[in-house]
C-alpha positions in Angstrom: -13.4 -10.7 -53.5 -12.2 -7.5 -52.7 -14.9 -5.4 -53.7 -16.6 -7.4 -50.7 -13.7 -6.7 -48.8 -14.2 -3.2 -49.3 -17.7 -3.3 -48.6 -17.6 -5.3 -45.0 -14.7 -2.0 -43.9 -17.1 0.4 -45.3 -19.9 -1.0 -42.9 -17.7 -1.6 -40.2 -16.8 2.2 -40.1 -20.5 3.5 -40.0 -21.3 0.9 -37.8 -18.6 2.7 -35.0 -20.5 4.5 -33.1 -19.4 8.1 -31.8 -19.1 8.6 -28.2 -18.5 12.0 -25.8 -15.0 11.1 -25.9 -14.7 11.1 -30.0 -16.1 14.8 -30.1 -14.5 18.5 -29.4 -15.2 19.4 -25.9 -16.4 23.1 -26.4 -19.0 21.7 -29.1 -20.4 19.2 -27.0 -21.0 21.4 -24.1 -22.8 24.1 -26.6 -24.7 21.6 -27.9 -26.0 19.7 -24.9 -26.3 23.0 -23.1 -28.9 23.6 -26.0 -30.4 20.8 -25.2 -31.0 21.3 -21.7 -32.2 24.7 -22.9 -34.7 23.5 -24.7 -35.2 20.2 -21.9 -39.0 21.6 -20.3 -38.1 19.6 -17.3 -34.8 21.1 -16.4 -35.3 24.0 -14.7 -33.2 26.9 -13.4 -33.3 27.7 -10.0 -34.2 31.0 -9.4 -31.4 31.7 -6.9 -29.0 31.2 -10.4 -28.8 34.5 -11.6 -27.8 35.8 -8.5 -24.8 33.7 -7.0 -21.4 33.4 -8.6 -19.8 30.6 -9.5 -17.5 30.4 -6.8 -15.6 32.4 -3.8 -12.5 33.2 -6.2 -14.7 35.1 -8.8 -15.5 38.7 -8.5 -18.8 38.8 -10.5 -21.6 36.3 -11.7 -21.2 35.4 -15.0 -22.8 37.6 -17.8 -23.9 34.4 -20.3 -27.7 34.4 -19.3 -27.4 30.7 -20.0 -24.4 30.1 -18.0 -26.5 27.8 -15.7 -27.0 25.1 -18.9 -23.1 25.3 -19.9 -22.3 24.1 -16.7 -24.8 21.4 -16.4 -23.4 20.3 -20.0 -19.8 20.9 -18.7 -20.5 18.9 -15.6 -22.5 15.6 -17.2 -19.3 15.3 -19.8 -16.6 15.4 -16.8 -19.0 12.5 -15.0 -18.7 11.0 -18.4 -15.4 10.7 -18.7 -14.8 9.7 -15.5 -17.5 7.8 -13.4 -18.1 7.9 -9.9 -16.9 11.7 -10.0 -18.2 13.8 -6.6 -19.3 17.2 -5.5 -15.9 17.6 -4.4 -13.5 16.7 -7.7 -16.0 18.4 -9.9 -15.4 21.6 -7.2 -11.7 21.6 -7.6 -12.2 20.8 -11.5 -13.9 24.1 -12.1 -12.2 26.0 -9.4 -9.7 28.5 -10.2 -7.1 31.2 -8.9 -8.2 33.0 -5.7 -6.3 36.9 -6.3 -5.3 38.1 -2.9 -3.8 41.0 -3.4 -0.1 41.4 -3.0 0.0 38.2 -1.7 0.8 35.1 -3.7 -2.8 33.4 -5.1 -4.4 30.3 -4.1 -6.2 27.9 -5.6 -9.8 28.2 -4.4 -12.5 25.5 -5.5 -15.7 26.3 -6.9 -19.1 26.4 -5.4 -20.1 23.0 -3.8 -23.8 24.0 -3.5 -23.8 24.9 -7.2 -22.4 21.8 -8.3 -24.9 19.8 -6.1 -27.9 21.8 -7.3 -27.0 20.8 -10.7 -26.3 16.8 -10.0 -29.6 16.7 -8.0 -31.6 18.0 -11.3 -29.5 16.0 -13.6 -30.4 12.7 -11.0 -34.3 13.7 -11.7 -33.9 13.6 -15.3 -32.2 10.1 -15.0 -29.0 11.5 -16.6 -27.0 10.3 -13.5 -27.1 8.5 -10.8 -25.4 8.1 -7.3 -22.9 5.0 -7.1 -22.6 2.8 -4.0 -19.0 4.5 -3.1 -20.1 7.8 -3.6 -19.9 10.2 -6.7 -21.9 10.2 -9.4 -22.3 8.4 -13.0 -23.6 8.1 -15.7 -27.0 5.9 -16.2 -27.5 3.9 -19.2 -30.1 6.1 -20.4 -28.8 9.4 -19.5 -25.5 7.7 -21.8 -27.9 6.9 -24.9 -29.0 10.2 -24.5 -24.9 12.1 -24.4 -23.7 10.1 -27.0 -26.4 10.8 -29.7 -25.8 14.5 -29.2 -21.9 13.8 -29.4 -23.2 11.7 -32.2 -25.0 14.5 -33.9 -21.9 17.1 -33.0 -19.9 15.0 -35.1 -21.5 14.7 -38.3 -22.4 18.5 -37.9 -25.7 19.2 -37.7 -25.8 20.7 -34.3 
């Protein structure tokens, strides 16, 4: 009786499966940024390599596949909280605005950026708009995250 005990936990624990939420947040981007990488129909505006990533930032960034990391960064913060907008993900990847000898500022990110990215991740099905506003995740676009955060966690990614 409590071999069979043993057996029904044991099932029961592979059975879990893993979510965005269960996985590191630096490997899950990586790894989904890979994927849209290798995703034919995502594509990179051409405008990308020539805008930075906001007003407080001296210099585009030098990753060539910066635009992908973001995309990956973005889809897991609409993950983890649905109904997320242009606007929260904008003061979410914001940062300090130097201003010389005066006192810095917080200064939010690029809006058009941001929307850029939500628009192509809409066309894939990834997310969708919600009836208040924001953005969240559709059921296919969740399948989809959680068997990368899936794969992430048993290592093979």
């Amino acid at each position: 009786l409590q071999s069979i005990k043993t057996d029904i936990m044991a099932e029961e624990n592979t059975a879990k499966s893993i979510t965005v939420r269960d996985v590191k947040a630096d490997a899950f981007i990586a790894a989904y940024a890979e994927v849209l990488k290798n995703n034919d129909k995502f594509v990179v505006p051409k405008w990308a390599d020539l805008v930075k990533t906001g007003v407080h930032k001296e210099l585009a960034p030098y990753d060539p596949d910066w635009y992908f990391v973001r995309a990956a960064a973005i889809v897991r913060k609409v993950y983890l909280r649905q109904g997320t907008g242009v606007g929260a993900l904008q003061k979410r990847f914001g940062g300090n605005y130097r201003r010389g000898a005066a006192p810095e500022r917080h200064q939010d990110a690029a809006g058009g950026l941001i929307r850029s990215i939500l628009i192509t991740l809409d066309d894939l099905k990834i997310t969708e708009k919600t009836e208040k506003g924001g953005r969240r995740i559709s059921r296919i676009g969740q399948q989809a995250l959680d068997l990368v955060a899936g794969q992430v966690a048993r290592g093979e990614v």
